[in-house]
N, C-alpha and C positions, 0 to 999 in steps of 0.2 A: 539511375533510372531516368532516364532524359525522354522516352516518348509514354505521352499519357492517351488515350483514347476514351473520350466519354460519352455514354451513352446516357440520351434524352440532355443533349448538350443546351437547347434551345431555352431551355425555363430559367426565371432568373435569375436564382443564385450558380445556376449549373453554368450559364451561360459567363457570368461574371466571373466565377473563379476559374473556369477557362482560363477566358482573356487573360487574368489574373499570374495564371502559371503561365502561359509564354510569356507574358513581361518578364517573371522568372528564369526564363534560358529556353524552358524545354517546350521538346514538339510537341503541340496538342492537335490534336483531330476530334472531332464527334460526328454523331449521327442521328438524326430526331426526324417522325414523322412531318411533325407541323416544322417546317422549314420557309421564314417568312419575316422581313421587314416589323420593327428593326431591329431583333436580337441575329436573324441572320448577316444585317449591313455589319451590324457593329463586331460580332465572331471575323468577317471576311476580312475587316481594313486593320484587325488586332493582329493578321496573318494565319486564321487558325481555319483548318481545312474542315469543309463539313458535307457529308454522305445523307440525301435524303432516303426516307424510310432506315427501315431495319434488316441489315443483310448480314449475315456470317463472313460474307467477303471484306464487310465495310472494316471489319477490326485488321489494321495494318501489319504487317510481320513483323514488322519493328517495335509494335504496342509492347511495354514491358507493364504496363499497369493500366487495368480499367475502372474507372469511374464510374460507377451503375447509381443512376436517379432513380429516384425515391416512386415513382411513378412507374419503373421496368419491375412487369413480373419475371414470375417462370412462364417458358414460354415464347420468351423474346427470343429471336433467333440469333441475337447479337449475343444476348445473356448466355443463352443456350450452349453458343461457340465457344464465351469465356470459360465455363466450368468444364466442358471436353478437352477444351486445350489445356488445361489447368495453370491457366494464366490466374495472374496476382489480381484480383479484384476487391476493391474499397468501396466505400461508400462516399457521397459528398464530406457530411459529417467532419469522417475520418481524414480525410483533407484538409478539410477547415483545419483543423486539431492540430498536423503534421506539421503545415507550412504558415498556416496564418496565425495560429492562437496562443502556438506554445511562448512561455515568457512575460506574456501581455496582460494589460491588466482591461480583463474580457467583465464586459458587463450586458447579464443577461435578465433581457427580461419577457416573464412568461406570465400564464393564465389564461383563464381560460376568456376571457374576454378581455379588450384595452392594450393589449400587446402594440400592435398597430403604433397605434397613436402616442404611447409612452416612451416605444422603441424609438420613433421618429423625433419625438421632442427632446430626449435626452441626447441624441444624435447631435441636433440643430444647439441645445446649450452647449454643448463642449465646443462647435466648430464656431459657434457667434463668438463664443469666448479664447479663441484664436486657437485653437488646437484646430485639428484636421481629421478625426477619426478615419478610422476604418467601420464599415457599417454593412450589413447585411439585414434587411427589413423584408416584411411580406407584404409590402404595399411601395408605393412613391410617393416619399415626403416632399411635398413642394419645393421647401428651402432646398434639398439635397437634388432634386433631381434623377435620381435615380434610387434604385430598392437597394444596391447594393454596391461597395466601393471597398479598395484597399489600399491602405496608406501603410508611411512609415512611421506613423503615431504608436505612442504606443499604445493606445486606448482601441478599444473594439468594441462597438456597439450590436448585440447582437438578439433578434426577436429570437425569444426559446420555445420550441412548436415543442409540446407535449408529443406529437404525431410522430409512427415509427421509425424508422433510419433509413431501413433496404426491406428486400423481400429475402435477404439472409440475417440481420441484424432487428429485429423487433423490438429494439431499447428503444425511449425517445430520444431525439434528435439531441434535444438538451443536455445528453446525459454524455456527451464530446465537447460540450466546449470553455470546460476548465477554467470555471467562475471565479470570479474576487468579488463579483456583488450579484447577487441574486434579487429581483423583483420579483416579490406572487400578488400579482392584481388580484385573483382573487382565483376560486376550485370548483368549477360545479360539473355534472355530465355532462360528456361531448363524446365526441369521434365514437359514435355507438358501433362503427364497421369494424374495429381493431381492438375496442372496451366492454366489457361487459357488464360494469359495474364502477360505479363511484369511488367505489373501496377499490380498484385498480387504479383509477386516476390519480387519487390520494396516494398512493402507495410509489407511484414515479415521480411526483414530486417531492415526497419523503427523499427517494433517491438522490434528486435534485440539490435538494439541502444537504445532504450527506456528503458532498462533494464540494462545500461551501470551503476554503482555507479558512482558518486562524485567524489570519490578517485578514481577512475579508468580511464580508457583513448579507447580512438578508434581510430585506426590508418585506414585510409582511403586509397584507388588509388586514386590521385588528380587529374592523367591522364583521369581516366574515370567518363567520365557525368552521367550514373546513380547513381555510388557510391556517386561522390557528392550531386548528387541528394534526396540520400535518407538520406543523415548527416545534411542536410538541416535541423536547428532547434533542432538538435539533444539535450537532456537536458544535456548530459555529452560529458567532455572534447572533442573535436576530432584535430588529426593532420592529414594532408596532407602530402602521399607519392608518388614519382614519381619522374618524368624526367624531369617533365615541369619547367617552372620557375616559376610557382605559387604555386607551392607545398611547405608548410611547411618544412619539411626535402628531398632536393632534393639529389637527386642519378647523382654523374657527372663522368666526367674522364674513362669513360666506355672502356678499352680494352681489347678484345678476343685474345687471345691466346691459341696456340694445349694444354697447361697442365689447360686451367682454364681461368676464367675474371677477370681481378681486375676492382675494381670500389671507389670510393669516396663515402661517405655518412656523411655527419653531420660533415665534414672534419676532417673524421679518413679514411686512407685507409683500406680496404678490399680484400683478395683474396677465389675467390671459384671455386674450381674444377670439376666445369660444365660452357656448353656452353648455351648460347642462351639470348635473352634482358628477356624473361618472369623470367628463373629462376634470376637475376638478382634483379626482381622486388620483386619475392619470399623470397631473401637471404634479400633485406631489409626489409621487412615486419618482418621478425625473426630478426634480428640485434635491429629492434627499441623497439623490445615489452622483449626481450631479456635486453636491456638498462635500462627499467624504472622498469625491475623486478631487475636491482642492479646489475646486470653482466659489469662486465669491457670490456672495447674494446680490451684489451689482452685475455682477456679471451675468448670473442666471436671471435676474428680470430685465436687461434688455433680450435675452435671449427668446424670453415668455413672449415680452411684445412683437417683436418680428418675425415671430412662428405664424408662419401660413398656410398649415394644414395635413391635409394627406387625401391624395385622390383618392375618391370612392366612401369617404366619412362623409356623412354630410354633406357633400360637393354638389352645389349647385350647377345642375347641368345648363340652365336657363330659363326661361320665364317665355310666355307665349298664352295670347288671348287673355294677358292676365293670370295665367296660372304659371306657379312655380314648381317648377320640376326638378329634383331634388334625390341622387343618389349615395344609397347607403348601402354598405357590406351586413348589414347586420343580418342573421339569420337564427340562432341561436337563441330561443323566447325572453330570456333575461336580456341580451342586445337587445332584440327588439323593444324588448319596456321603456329600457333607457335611453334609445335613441327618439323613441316616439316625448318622452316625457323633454329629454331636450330640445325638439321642436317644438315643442309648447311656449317653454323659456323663450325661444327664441322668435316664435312670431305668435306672441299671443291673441292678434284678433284674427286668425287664418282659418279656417277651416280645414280641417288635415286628415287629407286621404293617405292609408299604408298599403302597398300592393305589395303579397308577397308571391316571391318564390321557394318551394320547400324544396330545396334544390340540394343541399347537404345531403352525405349519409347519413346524419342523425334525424334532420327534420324531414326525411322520405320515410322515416320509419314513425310510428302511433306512438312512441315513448313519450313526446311532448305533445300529446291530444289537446291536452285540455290547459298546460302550460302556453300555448300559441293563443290560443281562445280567451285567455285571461289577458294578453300583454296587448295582443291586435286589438281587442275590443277599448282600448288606449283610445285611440282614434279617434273619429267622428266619421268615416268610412275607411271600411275595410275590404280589401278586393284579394281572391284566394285563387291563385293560379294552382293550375293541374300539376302533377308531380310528375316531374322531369325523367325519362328512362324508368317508369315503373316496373317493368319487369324485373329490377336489378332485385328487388326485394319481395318477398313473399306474400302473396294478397294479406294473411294475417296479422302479420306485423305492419303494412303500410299506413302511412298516416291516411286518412279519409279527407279531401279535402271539401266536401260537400256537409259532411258533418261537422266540422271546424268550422266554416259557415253559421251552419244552425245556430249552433253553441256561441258565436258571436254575436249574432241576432236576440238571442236570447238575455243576452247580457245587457241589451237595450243600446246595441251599434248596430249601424246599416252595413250590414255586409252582403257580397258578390260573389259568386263563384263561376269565373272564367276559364273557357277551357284550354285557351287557348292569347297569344299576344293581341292580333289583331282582335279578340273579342272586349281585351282589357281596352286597347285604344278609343274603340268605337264608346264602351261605357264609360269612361271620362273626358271624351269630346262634347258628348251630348250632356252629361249631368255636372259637366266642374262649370264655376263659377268664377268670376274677376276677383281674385284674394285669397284663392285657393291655393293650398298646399299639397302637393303629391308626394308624398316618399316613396321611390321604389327600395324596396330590401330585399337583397338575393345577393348570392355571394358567386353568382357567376354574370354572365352577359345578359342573359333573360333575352335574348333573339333583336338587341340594340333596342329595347321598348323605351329609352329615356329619349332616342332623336324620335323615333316613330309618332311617341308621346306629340314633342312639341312642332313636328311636322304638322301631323292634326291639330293640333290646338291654332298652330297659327294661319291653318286656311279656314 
């Protein structure tokens, strides 16, 4: 099989293992609407050919295998072409699996929140401590530089998205990439487009575990009752992590300080240069899987200290008229608690605006009404944009975003409800203050409202 053709080649992992397989030998091609700087520069100078939009023609005569992303429905004329010609078609996944994973000692880690930041940190301890992973993230970890990379390591670091495969494959993603160490940050409801229910989320991470080796290990939240929930009987090793005192390796000695938290774990201490208990939970979850891959405790706390982050957590976008403007991915109302509570930690004389966008399939939907209303009203204001493409969902199940308002207000926060970008901008040009904290939370662009922000701010 030497020519590959992938379709929705541009996104990043699709984009990366690309590249990936012609460094491999073979011809690659793709085709993706958004076709654009710089996953297109960096696809063109790898030598891999690329078809904008989606054409039946675009699939080459020579394609002996197509790569269909996770994003291609039915429908796609491209997809459409592969199944009439009854050509060989895969999924990303199933590639990763084929060429990258088999053999390796793959360490995945998943959950429903902290994936991000745990994936990246564990990442950045292995390569500080002179290995070179391979790595696949859903974000760009500072130290790495990019979301996703393949080396001749043998280590793969790899974010396990609960989220489905293909629009033929409905397993989660995690459930290809033939683990030696599994992370479960923790289980709560998410992806409400493709789940119906908590007891199906539980139920694929059960799978998840089921596929743990022998040799291999799962490090669990011992804090959280679904996670142990679904370890329950598990066929391979598992350890308990947390704060509790029933957790197998407990996290103690906890204190925040302006440059970072030091904490105890496995009685070695630890220092890491971020605030808040979540990441805390994060830096152990990478500490322990870090540990049983052979990494020394010297080695993984310089690795702690020269960890610089991951676009889009917390990442301060700048400061302007005195207000600090400040972007976060978080959208899911437990992120949001925990991100708004570690901005606390971290500038506690601030006053702290959260403006969100309910921009997810889950928080476009009323499931977490009154779950949002409880974590926003965190705050000291609260600012409530319109929901993004509401027609996707049915007026009865939509979240209300003007009652989520109410319901913040009532809980004794000053909340806003915006219909709109430029409405948000104008309400905190005129009402922020010299000290002030902005958090945007949206797990998409929000129409560039962090530069817009501090364009206003600083005329």
């Amino acid at each position: 099989m030497q020519h590959i053709h992938f379709i929705g080649i541009c996104g990043t992992a699709m984009g990366s293992v690309a590249a990936a397989m012609q460094a491999k030998g073979f011809t690659v091609t793709g085709s993706d609407e958004n076709v654009y700087p710089p996953m297109s520069t960096f696809l063109e100078d790898q030598g891999v050919t690329i078809f904008p939009g989606y054409k039946a023609e675009n699939i080459p005569e020579t394609a002996e295998v197509i790569v269909v992303g996770n994003a291609i429905s039915r429908g796609n004329k491209e997809a459409e072409a592969a199944l009439s010609r009854k050509l060989l078609y895969v999924s990303l996944p199933e590639v990763l699996k084929e060429h990258f994973l088999r053999g390796k000692s793959n360490l995945v880690v998943s959950g429903t929140h902290g994936k991000t930041t745990t994936s990246s940190l564990l990442a950045w301890l292995l390569k500080s401590a002179g290995v070179d992973p391979s790595h696949m993230i859903g974000g760009i970890p500072s130290n790495l530089g990019k979301g996703a990379a393949f080396t001749d390591s043998k280590f793969v670091v790899l974010e396990g998205d609960e989220y489905d495969t293909a629009f033929f494959d409905k397993r989660s993603k995690f459930l290809h990439y033939l683990p030696e160490i599994v992370i479960v940050n923790n289980v709560e409801f998410d992806h409400a487009d493709i789940y119906d229910s908590l007891d199906e989320i539980k139920l694929t991470f059960k799978r998840l575990l089921n596929i743990v080796p022998l040799n291999g290990i799962a490090y669990i939240n011992g804090d959280c009752p679904n996670s142990l929930d679904i370890a329950r009987d598990a066929p391979a090793p598992v350890m308990t992590v947390g704060l509790g005192n029933s957790c197998d390796l407990q996290v103690t000695n906890i204190n925040y300080l302006p440059e970072g938290t030091h904490f105890t774990l496995d009685e070695e201490n630890y220092e890491l240069p971020m605030a808040g208990e979540f990441n805390v939970r994060n830096a152990a979850m990478a500490i322990c899987a870090a540990r049983f891959s052979g990494f020394s405790p010297d080695d993984i706390r310089k690795g702690l200290l020269s960890f610089d982050g991951i676009a889009r957590r917390q990442e301060v976008r700048g400061t302007a008229g005195g207000v600090r403007v400040i972007d976060d991915f978080a959208h899911h109302p437990t992120a949001i608690g925990l991100a708004v509570d570690s901005l606390r930690q971290q500038y506690p004389s601030s006053r702290l605006w959260a403006i969100f966008e309910p921009r997810s399939n889950t928080t476009r939907r009323n499931i977490f009404q009154d779950e949002l209303a409880t974590n926003l009203s965190k705050a000291d204001i609260a600012v409530v944009a319109a929901v993004p493409d509401p027609e996707k969902v049915d007026e009865s199940d939509r979240l209300d975003p003007e009652k989520l308002m109410a319901d913040i207000k009532a809980a004794g926060t000053d909340s806003h409800y915006c219909a709109n970008v430029e409405a948000i901008v104008e309400l905190v040009t005129s009402q922020a203050k010299e000290g002030d904290t902005v958090a945007v939370l949206s797990n998409g662009g929000f129409d560039g409202i962090h530069q817009k922000l501090l364009n206003s701010l600083s005329s």
